[in-house]
MIFI-628134 format. One record per residue (C-alpha): residue number from 1; residue in one letter; x, y, z. Coordinates in Angstrom, 1 decimal, always signed. Layout:
# MIFI-628134
<num: NUM	residu: a	east: X	north: Y	up: Z>
...
***
This chain:
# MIFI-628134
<num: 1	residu: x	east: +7.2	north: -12.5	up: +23.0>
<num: 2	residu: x	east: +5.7	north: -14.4	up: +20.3>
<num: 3	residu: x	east: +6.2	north: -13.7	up: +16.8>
<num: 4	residu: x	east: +3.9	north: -11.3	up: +14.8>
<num: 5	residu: x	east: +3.2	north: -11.8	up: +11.1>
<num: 6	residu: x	east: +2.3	north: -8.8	up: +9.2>
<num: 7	residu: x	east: +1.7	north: -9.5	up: +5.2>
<num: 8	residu: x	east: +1.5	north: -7.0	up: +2.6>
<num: 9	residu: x	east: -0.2	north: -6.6	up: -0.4>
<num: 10	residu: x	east: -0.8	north: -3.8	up: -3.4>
<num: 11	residu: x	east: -2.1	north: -2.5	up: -6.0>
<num: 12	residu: x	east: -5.0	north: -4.9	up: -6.5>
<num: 13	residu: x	east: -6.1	north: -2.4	up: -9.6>
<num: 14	residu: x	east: -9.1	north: -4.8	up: -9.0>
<num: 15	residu: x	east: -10.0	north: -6.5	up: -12.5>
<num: 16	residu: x	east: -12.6	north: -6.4	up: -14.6>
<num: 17	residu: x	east: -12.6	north: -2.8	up: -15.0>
<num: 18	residu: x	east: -17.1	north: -2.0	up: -15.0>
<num: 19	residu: x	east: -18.8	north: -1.0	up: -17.8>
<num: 20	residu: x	east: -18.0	north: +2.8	up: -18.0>
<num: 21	residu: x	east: -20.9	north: +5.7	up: -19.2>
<num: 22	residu: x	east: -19.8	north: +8.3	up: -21.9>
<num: 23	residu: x	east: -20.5	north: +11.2	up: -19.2>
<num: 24	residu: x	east: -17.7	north: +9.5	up: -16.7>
<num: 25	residu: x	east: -15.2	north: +9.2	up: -19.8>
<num: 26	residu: x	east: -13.9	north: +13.1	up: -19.7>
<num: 27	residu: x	east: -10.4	north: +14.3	up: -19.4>
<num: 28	residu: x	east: -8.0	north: +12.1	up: -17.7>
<num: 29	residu: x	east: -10.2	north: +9.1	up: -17.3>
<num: 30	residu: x	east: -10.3	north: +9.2	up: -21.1>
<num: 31	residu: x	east: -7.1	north: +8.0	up: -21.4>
<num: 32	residu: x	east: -7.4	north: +5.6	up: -18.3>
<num: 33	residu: x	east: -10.3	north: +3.9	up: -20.1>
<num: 34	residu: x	east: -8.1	north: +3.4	up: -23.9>
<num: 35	residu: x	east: -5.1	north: +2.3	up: -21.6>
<num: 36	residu: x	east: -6.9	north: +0.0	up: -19.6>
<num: 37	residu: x	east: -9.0	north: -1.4	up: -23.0>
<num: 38	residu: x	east: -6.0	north: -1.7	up: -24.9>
<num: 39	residu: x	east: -3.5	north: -2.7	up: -22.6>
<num: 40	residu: x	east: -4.0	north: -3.3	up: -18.9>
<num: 41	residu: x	east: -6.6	north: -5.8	up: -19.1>
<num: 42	residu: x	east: -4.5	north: -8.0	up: -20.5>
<num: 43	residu: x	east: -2.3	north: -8.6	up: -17.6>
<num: 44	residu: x	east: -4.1	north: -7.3	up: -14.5>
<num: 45	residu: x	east: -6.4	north: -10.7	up: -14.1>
<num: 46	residu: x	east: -8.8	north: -11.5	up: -11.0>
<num: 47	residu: x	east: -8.0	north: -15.4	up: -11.2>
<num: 48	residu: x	east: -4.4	north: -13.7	up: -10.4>
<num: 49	residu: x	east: -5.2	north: -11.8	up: -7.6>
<num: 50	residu: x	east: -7.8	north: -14.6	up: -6.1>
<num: 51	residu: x	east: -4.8	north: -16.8	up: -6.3>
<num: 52	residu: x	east: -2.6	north: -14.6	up: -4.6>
<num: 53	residu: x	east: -5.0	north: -14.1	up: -1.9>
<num: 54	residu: x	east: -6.1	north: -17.5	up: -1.0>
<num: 55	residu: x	east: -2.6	north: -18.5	up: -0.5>
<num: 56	residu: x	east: -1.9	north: -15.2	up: +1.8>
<num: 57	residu: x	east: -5.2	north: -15.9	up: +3.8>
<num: 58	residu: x	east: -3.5	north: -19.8	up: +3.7>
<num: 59	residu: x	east: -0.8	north: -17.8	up: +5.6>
<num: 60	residu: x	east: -2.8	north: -16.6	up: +8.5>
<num: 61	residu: x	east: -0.9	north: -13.4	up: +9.3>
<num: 62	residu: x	east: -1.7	north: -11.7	up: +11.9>
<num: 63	residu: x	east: -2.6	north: -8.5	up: +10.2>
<num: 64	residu: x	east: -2.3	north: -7.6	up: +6.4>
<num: 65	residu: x	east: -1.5	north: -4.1	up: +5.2>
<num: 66	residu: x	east: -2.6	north: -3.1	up: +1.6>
<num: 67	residu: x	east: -0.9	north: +0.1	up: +0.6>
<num: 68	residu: x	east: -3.3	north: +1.3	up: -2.6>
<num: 69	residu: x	east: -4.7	north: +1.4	up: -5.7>
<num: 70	residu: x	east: -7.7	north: -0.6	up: -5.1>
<num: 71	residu: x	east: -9.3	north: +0.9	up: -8.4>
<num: 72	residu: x	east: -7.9	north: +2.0	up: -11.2>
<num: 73	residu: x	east: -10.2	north: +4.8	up: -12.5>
<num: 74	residu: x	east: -12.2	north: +5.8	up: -9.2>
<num: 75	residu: x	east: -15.4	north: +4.9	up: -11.7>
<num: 76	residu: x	east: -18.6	north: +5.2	up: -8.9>
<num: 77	residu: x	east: -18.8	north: +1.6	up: -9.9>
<num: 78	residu: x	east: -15.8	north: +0.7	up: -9.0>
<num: 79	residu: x	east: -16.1	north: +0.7	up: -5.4>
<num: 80	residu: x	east: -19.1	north: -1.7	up: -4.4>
<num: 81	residu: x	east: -16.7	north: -4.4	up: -6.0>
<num: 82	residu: x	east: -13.5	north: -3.2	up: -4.5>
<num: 83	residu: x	east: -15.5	north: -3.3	up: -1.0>
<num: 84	residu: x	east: -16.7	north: -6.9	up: -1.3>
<num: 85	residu: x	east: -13.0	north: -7.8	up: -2.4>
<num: 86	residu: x	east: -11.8	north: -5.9	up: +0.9>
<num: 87	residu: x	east: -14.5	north: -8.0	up: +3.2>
<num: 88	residu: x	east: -13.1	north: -10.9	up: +1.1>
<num: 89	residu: x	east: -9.3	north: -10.4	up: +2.2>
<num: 90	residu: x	east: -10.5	north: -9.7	up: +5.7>
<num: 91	residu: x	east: -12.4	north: -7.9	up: +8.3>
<num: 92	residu: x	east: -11.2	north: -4.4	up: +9.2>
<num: 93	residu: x	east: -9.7	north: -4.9	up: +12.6>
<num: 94	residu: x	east: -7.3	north: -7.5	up: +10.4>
<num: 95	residu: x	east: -6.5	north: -4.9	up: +7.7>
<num: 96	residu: x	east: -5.1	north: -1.9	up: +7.3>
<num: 97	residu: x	east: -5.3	north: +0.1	up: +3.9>
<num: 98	residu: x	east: -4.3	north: +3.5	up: +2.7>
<num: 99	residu: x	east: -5.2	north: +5.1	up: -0.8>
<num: 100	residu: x	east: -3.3	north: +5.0	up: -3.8>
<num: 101	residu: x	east: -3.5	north: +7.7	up: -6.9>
<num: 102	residu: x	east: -6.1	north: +5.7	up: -8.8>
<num: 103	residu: x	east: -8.3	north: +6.0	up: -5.8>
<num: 104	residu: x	east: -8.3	north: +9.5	up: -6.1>
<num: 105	residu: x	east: -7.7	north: +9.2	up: -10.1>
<num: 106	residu: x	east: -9.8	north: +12.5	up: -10.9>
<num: 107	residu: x	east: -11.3	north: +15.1	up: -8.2>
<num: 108	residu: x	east: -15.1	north: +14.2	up: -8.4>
<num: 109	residu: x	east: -14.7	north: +10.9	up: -6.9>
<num: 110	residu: x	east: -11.1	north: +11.6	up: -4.8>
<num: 111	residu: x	east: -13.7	north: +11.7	up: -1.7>
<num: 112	residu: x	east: -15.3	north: +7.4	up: -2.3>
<num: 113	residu: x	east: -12.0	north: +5.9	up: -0.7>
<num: 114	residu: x	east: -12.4	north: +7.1	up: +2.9>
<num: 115	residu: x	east: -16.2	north: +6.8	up: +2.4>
<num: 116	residu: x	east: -16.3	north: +3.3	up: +1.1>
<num: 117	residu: x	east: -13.1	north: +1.8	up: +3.4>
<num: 118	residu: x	east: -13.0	north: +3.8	up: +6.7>
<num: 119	residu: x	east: -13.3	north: +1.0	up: +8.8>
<num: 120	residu: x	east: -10.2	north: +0.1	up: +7.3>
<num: 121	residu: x	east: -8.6	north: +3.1	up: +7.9>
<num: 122	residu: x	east: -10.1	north: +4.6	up: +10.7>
<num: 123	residu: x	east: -6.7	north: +5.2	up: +14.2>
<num: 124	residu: x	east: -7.4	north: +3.9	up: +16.7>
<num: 125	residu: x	east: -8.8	north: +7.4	up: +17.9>
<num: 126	residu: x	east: -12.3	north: +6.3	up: +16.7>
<num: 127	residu: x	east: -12.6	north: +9.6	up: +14.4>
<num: 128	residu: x	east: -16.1	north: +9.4	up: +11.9>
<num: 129	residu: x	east: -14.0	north: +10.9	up: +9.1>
<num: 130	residu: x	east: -10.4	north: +9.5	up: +7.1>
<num: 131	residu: x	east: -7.4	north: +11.2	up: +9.1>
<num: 132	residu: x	east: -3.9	north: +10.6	up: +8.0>
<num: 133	residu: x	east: -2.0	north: +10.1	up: +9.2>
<num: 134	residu: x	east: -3.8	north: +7.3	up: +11.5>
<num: 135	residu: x	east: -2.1	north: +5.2	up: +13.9>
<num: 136	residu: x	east: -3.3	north: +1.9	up: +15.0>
<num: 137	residu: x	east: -2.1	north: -0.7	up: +17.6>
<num: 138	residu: x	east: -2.0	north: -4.6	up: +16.3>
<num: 139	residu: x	east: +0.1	north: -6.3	up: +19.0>
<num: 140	residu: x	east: +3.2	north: -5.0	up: +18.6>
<num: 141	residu: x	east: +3.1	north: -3.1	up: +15.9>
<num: 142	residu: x	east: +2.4	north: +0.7	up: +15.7>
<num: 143	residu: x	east: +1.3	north: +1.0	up: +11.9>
<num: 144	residu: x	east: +1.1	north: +4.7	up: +11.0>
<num: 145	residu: x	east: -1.2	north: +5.2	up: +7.2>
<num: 146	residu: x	east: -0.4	north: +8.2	up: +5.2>
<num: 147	residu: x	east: -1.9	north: +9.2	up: +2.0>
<num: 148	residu: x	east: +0.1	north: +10.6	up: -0.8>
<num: 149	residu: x	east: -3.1	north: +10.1	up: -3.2>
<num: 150	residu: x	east: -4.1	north: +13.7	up: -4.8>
<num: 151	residu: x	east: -5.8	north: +13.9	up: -8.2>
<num: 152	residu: x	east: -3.3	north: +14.6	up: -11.1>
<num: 153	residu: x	east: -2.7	north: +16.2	up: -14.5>
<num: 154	residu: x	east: -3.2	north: +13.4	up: -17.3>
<num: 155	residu: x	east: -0.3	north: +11.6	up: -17.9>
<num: 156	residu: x	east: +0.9	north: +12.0	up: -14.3>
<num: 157	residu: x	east: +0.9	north: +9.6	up: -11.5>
<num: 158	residu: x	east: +2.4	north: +11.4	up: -9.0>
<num: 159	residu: x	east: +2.2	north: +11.9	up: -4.8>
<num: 160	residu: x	east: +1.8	north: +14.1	up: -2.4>
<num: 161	residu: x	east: +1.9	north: +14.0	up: +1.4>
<num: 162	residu: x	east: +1.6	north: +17.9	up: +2.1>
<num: 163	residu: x	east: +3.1	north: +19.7	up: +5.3>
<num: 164	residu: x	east: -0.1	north: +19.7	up: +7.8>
<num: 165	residu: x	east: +0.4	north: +15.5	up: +7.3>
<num: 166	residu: x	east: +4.3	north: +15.4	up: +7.7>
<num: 167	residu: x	east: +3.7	north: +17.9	up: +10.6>
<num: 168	residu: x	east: +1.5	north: +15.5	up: +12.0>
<num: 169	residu: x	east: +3.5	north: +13.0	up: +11.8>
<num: 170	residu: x	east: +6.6	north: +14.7	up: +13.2>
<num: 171	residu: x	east: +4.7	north: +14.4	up: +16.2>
<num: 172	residu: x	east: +3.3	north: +11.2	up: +15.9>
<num: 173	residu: x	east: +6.7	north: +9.5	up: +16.0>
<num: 174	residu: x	east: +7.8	north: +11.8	up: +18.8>
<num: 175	residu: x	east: +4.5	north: +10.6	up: +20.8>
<num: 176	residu: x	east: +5.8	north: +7.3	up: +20.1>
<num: 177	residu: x	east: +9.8	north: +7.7	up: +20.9>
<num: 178	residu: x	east: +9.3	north: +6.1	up: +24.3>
<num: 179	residu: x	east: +7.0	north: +3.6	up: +23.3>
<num: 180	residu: x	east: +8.1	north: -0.5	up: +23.0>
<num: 181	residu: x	east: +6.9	north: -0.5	up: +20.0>
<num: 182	residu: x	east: +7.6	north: -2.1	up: +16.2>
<num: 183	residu: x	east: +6.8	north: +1.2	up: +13.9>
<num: 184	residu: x	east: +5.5	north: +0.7	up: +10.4>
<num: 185	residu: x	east: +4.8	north: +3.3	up: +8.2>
<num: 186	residu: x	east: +2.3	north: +3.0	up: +5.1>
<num: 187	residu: x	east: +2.8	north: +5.2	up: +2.3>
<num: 188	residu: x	east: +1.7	north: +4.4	up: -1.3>
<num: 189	residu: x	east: +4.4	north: +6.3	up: -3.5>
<num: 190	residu: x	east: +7.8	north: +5.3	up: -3.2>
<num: 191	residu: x	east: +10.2	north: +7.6	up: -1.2>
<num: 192	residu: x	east: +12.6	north: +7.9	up: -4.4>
<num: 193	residu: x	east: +11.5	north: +7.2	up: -7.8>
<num: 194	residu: x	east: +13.6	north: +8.0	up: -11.0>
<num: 195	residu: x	east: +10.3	north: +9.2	up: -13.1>
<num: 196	residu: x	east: +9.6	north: +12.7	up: -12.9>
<num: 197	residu: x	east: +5.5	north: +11.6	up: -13.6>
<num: 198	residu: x	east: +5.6	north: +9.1	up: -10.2>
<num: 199	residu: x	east: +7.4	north: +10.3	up: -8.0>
<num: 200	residu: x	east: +6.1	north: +11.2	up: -4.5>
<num: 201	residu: x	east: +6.6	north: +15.2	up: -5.1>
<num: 202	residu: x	east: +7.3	north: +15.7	up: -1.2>
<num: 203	residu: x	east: +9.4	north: +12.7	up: -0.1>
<num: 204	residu: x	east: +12.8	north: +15.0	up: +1.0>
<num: 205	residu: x	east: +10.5	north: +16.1	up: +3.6>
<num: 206	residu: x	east: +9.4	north: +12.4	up: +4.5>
<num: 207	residu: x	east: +13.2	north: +11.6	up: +4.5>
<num: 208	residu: x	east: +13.3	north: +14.3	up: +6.3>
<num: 209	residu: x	east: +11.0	north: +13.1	up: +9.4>
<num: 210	residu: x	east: +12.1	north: +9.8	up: +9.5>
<num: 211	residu: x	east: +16.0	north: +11.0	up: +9.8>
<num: 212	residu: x	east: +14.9	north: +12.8	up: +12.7>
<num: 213	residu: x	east: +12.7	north: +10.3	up: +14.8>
<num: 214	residu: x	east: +12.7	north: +7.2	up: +12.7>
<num: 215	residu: x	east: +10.5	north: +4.3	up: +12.2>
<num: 216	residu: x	east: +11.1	north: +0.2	up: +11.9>
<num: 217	residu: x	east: +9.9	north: -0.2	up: +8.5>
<num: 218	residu: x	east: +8.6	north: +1.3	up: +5.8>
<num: 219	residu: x	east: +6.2	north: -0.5	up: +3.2>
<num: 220	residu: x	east: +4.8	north: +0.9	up: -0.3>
<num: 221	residu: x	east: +3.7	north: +0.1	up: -3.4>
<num: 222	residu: x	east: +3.2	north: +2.0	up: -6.9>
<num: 223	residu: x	east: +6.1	north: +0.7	up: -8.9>
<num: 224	residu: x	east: +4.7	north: -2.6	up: -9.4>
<num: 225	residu: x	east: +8.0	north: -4.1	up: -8.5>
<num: 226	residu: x	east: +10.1	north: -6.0	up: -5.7>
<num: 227	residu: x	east: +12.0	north: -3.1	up: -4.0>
<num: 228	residu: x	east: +14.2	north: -2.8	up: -1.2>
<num: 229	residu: x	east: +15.7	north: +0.7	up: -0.4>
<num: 230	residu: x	east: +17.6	north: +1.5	up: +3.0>
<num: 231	residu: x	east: +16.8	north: +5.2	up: +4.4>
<num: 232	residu: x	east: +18.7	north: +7.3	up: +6.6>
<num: 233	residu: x	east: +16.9	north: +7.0	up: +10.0>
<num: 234	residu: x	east: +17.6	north: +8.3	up: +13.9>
<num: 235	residu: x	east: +19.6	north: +5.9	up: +15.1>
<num: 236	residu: x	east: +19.6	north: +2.9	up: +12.5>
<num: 237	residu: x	east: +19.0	north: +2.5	up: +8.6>
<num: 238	residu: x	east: +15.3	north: +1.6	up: +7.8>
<num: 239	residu: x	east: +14.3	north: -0.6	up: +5.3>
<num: 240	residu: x	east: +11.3	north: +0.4	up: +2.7>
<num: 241	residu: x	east: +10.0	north: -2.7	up: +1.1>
<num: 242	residu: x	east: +8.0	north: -2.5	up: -2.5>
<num: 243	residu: x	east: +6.1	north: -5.0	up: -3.9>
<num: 244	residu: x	east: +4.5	north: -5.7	up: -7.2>
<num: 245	residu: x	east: +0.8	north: -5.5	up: -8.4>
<num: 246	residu: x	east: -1.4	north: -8.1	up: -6.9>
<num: 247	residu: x	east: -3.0	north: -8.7	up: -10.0>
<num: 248	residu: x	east: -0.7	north: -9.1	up: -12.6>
<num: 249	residu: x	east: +0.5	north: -11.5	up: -14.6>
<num: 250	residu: x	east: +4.2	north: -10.9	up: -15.6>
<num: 251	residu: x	east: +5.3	north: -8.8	up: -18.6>
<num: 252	residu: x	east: +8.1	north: -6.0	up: -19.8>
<num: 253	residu: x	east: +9.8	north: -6.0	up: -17.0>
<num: 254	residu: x	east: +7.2	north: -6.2	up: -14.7>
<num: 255	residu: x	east: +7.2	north: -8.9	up: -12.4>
<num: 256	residu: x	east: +4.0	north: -11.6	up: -11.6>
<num: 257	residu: x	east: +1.8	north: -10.9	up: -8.5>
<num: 258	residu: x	east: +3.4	north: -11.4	up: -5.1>
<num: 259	residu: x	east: +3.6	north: -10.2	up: -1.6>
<num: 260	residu: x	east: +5.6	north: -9.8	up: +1.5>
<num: 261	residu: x	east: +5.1	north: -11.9	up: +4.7>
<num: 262	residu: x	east: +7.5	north: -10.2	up: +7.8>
<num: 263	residu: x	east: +7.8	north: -12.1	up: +11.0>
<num: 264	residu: x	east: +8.6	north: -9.6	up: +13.6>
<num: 265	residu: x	east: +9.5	north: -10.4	up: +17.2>
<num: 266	residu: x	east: +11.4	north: -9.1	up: +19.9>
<num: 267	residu: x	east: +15.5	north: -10.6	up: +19.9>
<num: 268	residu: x	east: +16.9	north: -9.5	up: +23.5>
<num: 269	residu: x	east: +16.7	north: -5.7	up: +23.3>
<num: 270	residu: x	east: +16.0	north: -5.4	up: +19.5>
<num: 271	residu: x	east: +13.9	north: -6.2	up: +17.0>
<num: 272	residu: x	east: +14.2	north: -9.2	up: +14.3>
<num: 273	residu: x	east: +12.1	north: -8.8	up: +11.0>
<num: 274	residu: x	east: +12.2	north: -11.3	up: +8.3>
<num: 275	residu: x	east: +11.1	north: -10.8	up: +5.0>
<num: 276	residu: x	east: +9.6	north: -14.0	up: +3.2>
<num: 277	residu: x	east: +8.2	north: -13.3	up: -0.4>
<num: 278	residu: x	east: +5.7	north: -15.0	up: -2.0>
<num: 279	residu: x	east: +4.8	north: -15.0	up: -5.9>
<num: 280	residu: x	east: +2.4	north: -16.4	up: -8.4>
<num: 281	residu: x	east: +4.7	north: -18.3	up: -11.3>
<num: 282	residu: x	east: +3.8	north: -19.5	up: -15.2>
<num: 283	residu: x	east: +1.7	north: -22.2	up: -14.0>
<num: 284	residu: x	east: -0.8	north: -19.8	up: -11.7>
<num: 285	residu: x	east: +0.8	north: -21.3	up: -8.5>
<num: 286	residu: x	east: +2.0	north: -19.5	up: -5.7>
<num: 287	residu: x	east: +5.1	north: -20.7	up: -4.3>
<num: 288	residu: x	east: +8.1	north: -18.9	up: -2.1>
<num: 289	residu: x	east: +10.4	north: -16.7	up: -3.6>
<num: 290	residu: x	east: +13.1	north: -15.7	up: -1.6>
<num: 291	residu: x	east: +13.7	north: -15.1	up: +2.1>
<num: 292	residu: x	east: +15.9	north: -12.0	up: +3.6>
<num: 293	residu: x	east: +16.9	north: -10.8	up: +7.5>
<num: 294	residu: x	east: +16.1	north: -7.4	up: +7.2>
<num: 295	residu: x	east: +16.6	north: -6.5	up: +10.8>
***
């Protein structure tokens, strides 16, 4: 079987921020818009994340997953530019993309992310409305989108999957027990987080499902950093791969933009699944950064 490239980006947060009205400014986005002003602007750059995608698209994966936060305040405005940047990364049958919790920053717009991306994230079912989670088939990949993206309090940033989605995908996985195929689960919250304001709220019952039927990999984003954590699954650990913002330059102890390549193929009875990542540096270049065996 031939090899099967799947890269991953995040957290585009997709610079510039639009010009924002007075009316749209209430409550939490308040503080999302003095934040941003005074702070985030100064390291979440488009030339950044342009870089960082020409050199993926240079890569010519063979699917890309983007695992949230496509906006930063879920602004109206926000999403016309966050769809052309999507087309721009590629077309929806090449790219898979859940939401993030600045995609459903407040609960008036929570509803624009499955409007304005669900070809992106529309299983293979064919449904006319967002369903997670969705399943859909790239070679030999099963890639399985959940969304742990709920409006918050201000000041909070955290997940939640809910039990009519982990239910679901209880019996996902099961459908999928006897099936040949390389399962990767999307989720935008990391399944452990040491902040009580990000954490995914639900993710001992995620741990929960995946010790029972397991999946091949897991892939988030959220913290803006490189991760690697190994979870308890049915028969083998899994890895669950973090990456940082795709749009940032590096500061604190945030890292610079990069993303994961993973070459997946088929070794005798197993799978192989190699991690390559790939980072912008001080001189707006993108260049290797480390490769890793995960499987």
């Amino acid at each position: 079987m031939t090899a099967f490239t799947l890269a991953h980006l995040s957290d585009p947060h997709l610079p510039p921020l639009p010009e924002a009205r007075w009316r749209d400014l209430a409550g939490k986005r308040a503080l999302g818009y003095l934040n941003w002003t005074r702070n985030r602007h100064k390291y979440h750059r488009r030339e950044v994340l342009d870089a960082l995608v020409a050199d993926l698209r240079a890569q010519r994966p063979d699917h890309i997953a983007v695992t949230g936060d496509l906006v930063n305040l879920a602004l109206d405005a926000e999403f016309a530019p966050a769809q052309a940047w999507l087309a721009g990364v590629g077309p929806p049958e090449h790219v898979t993309v859940i939401p993030g919790n600045h995609d459903a920053y407040v609960r008036a717009t929570q509803h624009r992310f499955a409007g304005a991306f669900g070809d992106y994230l529309a299983g293979d079912g064919g449904t006319e409305s967002a369903s997670f989670p969705f399943l859909r088939r790239r070679g030999p990949l099963a890639l399985i989108g959940m969304s742990s993206a709920v409006p918050t309090l201000p000041l909070m940033a955290t997940g939640k999957l809910g039990r009519a989605q982990l239910d679901a995908l209880d019996r996902q996985l099961s459908q999928l027990s006897d099936d040949d195929a390389f399962r990767v689960l999307l989720v935008h919250h990391p399944l452990h987080s040491t902040s009580r304001m990000k954490r995914l709220t639900d993710s001992g019952g995620l741990r929960t499902v995946l010790k029972a039927r397991g999946v091949d990999l897991v892939l988030h984003g959220h913290d803006h950093i490189h991760s690697t954590m190994w979870l308890e699954g049915a028969d083998k650990q899994i890895p669950a791969i973090g990456v940082p913002s795709a749009s940032a330059l590096a500061h604190k102890h945030y890292p610079g933009a990069a993303y994961n390549l993973f070459r997946i193929e088929r070794d005798g009875n197993q799978w192989r699944c190699e991690q390559t990542v790939r980072g912008i540096d001080a001189g707006m270049q993108v260049k290797e950064i480390r490769r890793t065996r995960l499987i």
